[in-house]
VODO-854402 format. One line per 5 residues: their letters; for each residue x negated, y negated, z negated of C-alpha. Coordinates in steps of 0.05 Angstrom, whole numbers. Each point is the difference from the previous one (the first is absolute). Example, Ala and Ser with C-alpha at 12.3 -4.5 7.8 and 13.67 -1.06 7.14 Angstrom:
REM residues 2
as = -246/90/-156 | -27/-69/13
This chain:
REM residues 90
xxxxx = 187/267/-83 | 38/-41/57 | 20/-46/-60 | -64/-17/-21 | -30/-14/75
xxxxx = 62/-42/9 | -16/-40/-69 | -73/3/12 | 17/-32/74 | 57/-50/-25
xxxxx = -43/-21/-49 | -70/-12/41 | 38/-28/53 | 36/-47/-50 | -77/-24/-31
xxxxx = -26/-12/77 | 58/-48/15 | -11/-41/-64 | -82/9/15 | 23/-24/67
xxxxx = 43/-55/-25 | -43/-22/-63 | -64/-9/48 | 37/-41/53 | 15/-42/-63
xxxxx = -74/-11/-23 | -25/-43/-61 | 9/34/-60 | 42/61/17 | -49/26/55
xxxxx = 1/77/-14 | -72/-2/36 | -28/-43/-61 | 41/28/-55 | -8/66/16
xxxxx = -52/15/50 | -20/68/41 | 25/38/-54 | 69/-25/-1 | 2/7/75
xxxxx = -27/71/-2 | 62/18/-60 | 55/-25/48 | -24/29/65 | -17/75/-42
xxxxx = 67/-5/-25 | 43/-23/68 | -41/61/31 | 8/55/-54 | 77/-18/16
xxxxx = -1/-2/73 | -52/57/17 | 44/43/-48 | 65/-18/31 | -34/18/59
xxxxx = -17/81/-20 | 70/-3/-30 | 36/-13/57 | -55/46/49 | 33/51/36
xxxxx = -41/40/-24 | 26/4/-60 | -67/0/-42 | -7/29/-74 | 10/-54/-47
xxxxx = -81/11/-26 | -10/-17/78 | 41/-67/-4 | -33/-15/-60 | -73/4/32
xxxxx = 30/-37/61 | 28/-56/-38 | -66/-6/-42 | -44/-2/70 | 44/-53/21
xxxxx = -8/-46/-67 | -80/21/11 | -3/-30/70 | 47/-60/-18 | -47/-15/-53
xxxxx = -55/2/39 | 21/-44/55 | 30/-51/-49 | -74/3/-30 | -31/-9/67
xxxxx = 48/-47/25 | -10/-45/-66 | -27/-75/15 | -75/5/-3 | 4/71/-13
């Protein structure tokens, strides 16, 4: 499963620079105006599915994988939530 955090991370991380990036940019490329709360709330689930599950991975705990799989789903949850709450206007 350490694959598919690390993907799930790469990846998320990848769509926030360019989100990042693309906004500084404005006009037509604005990922605000293209794609709204909802596009904000996809990149921030996934960046946080990949770095709350890297996270249980790596515990020294050395949780169950079912248990990484619940903690990497709480942490896409909250990361959607805040991007939701954080939105402009929202």
């Amino acid at each position: 499963m350490i694959a598919v955090y690390a993907i799930a991370t790469l990846l998320g991380l990848v769509a926030l620079v360019a989100w990042i990036l693309t906004a500084s940019l404005g006009g037509r490329l604005d990922p605000e105006t293209r794609f709204g709360t909802g596009g904000r709330r996809v990149v921030a689930g996934v960046a946080g599915f990949g770095l709350a599950g890297m996270a249980a991975a790596y515990s020294p705990l050395d949780p169950p994988v079912l248990v990484e799989v619940v903690v990497a789903a709480g942490g896409a949850a909250v990361a959607v939530w805040y991007a939701g709450w954080s939105a402009p206007g929202g």
